[in-house]
C-alpha positions as MATLAB code, in Angstrom:
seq = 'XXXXXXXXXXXXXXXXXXXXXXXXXXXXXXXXXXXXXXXXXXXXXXXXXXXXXXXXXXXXXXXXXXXXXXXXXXXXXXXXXXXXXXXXXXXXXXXXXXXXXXXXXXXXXXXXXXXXXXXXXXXXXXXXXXXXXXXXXXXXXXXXXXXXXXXXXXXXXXXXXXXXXXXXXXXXXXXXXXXXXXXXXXXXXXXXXXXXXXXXXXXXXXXXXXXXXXXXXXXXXXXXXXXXXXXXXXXXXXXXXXXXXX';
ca = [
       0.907   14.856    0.670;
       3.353   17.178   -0.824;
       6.553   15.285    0.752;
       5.095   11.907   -0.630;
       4.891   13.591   -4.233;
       8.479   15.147   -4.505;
      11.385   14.095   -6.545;
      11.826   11.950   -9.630;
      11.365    8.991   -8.456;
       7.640    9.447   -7.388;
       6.944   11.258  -10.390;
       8.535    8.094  -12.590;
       6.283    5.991  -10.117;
       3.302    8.081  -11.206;
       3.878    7.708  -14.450;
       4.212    3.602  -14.112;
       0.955    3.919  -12.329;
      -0.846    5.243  -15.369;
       1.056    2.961  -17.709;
       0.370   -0.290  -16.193;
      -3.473    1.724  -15.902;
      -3.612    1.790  -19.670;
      -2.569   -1.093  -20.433;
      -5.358   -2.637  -17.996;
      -8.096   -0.509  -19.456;
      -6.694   -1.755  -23.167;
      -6.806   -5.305  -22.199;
     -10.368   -5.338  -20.767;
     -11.320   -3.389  -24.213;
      -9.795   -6.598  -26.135;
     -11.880   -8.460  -24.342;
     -15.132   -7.454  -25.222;
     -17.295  -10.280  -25.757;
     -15.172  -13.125  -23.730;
     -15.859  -13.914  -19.977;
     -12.381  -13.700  -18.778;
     -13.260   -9.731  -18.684;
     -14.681  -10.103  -15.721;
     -11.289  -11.178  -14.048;
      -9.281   -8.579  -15.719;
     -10.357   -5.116  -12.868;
      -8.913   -7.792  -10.038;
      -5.872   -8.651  -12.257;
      -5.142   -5.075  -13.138;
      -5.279   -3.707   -9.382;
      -2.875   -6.416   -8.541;
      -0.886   -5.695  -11.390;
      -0.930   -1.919  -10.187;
      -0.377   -2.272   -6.747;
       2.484   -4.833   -6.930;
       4.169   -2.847   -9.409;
       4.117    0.639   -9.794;
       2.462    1.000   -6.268;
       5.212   -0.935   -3.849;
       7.693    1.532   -5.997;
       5.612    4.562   -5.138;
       5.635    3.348   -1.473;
       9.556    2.544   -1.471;
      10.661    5.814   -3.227;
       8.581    8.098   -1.112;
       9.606    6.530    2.448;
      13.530    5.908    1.289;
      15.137    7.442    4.288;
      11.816    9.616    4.720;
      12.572   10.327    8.384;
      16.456   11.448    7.726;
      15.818   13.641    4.343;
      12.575   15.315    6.891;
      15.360   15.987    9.277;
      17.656   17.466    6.964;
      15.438   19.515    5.007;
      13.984   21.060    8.687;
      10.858   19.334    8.717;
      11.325   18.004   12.162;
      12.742   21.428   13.599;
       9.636   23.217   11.648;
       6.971   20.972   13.104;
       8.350   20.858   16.635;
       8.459   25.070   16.631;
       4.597   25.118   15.528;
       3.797   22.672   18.122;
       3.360   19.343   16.920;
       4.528   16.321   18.302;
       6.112   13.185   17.241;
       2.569   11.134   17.223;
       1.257   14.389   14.675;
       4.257   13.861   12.667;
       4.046   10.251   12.236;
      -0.310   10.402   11.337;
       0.748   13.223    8.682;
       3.645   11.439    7.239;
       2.515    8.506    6.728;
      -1.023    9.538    6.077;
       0.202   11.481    2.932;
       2.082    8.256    1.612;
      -1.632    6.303    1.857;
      -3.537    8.920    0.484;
      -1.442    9.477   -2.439;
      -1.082    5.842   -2.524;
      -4.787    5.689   -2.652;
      -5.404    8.578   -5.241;
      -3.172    7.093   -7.891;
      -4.091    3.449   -7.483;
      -7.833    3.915   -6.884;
      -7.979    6.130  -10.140;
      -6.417    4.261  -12.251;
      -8.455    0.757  -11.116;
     -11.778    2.747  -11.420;
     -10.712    3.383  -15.399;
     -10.269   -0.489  -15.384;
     -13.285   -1.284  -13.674;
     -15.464    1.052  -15.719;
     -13.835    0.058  -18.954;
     -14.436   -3.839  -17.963;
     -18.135   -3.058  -16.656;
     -19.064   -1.417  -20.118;
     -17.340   -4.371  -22.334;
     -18.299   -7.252  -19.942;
     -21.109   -9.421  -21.039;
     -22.530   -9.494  -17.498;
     -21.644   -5.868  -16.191;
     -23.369   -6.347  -12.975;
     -20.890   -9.372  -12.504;
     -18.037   -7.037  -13.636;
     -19.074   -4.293  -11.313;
     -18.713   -6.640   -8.618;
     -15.403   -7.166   -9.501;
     -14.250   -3.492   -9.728;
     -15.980   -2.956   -6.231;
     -13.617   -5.381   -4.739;
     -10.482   -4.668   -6.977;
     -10.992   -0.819   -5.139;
     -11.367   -2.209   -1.747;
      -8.030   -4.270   -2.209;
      -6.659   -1.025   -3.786;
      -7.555    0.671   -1.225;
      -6.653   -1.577    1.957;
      -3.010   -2.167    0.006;
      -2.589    1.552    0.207;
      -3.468    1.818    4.039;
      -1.108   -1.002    4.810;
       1.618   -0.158    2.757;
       2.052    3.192    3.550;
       2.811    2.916    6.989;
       4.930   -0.797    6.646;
       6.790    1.105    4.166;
       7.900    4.372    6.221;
       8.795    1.536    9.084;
      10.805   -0.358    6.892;
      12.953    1.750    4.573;
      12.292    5.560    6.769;
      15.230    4.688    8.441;
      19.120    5.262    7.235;
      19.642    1.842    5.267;
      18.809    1.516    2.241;
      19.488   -1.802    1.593;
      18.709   -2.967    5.260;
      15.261   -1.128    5.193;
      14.589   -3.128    1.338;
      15.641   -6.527    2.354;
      13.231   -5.831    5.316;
      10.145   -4.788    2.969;
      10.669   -7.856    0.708;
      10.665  -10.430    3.376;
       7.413   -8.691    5.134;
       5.879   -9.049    2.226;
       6.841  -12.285    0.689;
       8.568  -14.239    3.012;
       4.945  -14.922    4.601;
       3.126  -15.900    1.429;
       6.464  -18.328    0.574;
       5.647  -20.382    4.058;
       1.842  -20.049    3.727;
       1.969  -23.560    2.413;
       3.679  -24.208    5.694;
       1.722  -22.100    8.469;
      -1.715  -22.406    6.808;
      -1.289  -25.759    8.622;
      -1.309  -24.146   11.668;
      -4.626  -21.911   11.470;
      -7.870  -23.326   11.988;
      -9.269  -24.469    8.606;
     -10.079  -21.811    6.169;
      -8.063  -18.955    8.090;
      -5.775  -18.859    5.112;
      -6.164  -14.792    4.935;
      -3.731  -14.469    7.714;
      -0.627  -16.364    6.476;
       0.372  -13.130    4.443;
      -0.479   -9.680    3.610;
      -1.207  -10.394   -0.215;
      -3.280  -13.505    1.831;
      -5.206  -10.933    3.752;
      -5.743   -8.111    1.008;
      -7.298  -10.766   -1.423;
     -10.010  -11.884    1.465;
     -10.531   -8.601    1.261;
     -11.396   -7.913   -2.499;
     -13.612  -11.418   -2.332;
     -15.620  -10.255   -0.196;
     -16.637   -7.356   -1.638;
     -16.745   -8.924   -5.206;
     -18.926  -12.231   -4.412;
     -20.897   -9.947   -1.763;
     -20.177  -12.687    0.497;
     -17.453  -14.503    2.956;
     -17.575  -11.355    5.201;
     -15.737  -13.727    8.372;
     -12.606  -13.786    6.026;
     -12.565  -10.313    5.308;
     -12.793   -8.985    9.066;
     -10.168  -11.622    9.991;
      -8.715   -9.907    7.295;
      -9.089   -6.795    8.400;
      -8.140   -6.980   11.903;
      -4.350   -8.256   10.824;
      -4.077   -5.715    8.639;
      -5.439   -3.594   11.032;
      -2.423   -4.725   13.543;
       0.465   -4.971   10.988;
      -0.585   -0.973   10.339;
      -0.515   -0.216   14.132;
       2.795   -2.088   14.530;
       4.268   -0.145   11.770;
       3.306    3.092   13.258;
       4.537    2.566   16.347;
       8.022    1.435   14.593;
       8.041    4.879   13.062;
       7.180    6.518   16.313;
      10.024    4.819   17.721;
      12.556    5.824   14.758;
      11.635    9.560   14.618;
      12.397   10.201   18.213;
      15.746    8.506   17.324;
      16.329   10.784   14.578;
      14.820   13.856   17.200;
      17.809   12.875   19.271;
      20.401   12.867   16.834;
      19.064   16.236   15.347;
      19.248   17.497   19.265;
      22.916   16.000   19.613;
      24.030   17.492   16.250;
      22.045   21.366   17.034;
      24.394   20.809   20.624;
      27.566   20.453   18.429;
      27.200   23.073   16.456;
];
């Protein structure tokens, strides 16, 4: 947790975190009285996560695995004993609970301020139940697809790769939503899978979605993992090759 929290950039994505917070909480004040506040905890956690959250993500795993190996993270971990597997869990498992901590606190100030306007609160506290489960599943998928995608040496390579993950699969779901059986849309796409997610919990319903949902999430984290597995004992090597030069 205290590598996914250093440098400027993850303190200015901290900071976005709390703005786009704010102004969440501040819109669902406004709308005391109208229904529409009911929508506003699953807007705002989508507005947080797509935001200020995929910039947390891509500043804390920009060349994660390199600046680790630099710094003597590697050479630390490998003297006390720990392995490449240990590394990856705790690497990556700082990113999504940091993730998870600054996300999930800022949509709980949305969803309480929306429950306590909202003309039907139970309704609204429906909504901010799922708006933290999508919160929350965003954070334990994007933690590890980000250190996968941009932990390695390109910057710009590691980026492109992020974007089309993430978007490139919700452009064609028009396309390869033809392809599923009917009403399997929550596995065209990520964003696809995270909202079957945050429906189920809100409408207390639709739970086939949501572990359909849940099991390709499940697999794009495990895949992402293993990607990182693969990439640290690459940068192992090249630490081993450079320790030989010297």
């Amino acid at each position: 947790m205290w590598l996914a929290t250093r440098g400027a950039g993850t303190r200015a994505s901290l900071v976005l975190v709390g703005l786009v917070s704010a102004g969440a909480v501040v819109a669902a004040l406004l709308g005391r009285g109208h229904p529409w506040v009911d929508a506003v905890p699953a807007i705002g956690s989508a507005a947080i996560a797509w935001s200020a959250g995929v910039m947390l993500a891509y500043v804390v795993s920009l060349r994660a695995l390199h600046r680790d190996r630099e710094d003597g993270i590697l050479m630390l971990l490998r003297a006390r004993g720990i392995g490449p597997f240990g590394y990856v869990l705790a690497r990556t498992g700082g990113l999504v609970v940091v993730l998870a901590g600054a996300m999930g606190t800022g949509v709980a100030c949305v969803g309480v301020a929306a429950t306590t306007v909202s003309m039907a609160p139970l309704s609204a506290a429906r909504a901010s139940l799922g708006a933290i489960a999508y919160t929350l599943a965003f954070a334990a998928t994007l933690g590890p697809l980000a250190m996968a995608t941009v932990g390695g040496r390109s910057r710009a390579l590691g980026y492109l790769t992020l974007l089309a993950v993430l978007a490139l699969p919700e452009a064609l779901a028009p396309w390869t939503r033809n392809l599923l059986p009917v009403g399997w849309r929550e596995l065209t796409s990520i964003p696809a899978a995270l909202d079957a997610v945050r429906h189920a919990v809100a409408r207390a319903g639709a739970a086939a979605p949501a572990v359909r949902a849940l099991l390709a999430l499940s697999v794009a984290v495990v895949v992402s993992l293993m990607v990182v597995r693969a990439r640290m004992t690459q940068v192992s090597v090249e630490q081993g090759v450079e320790g030989v030069g010297r």
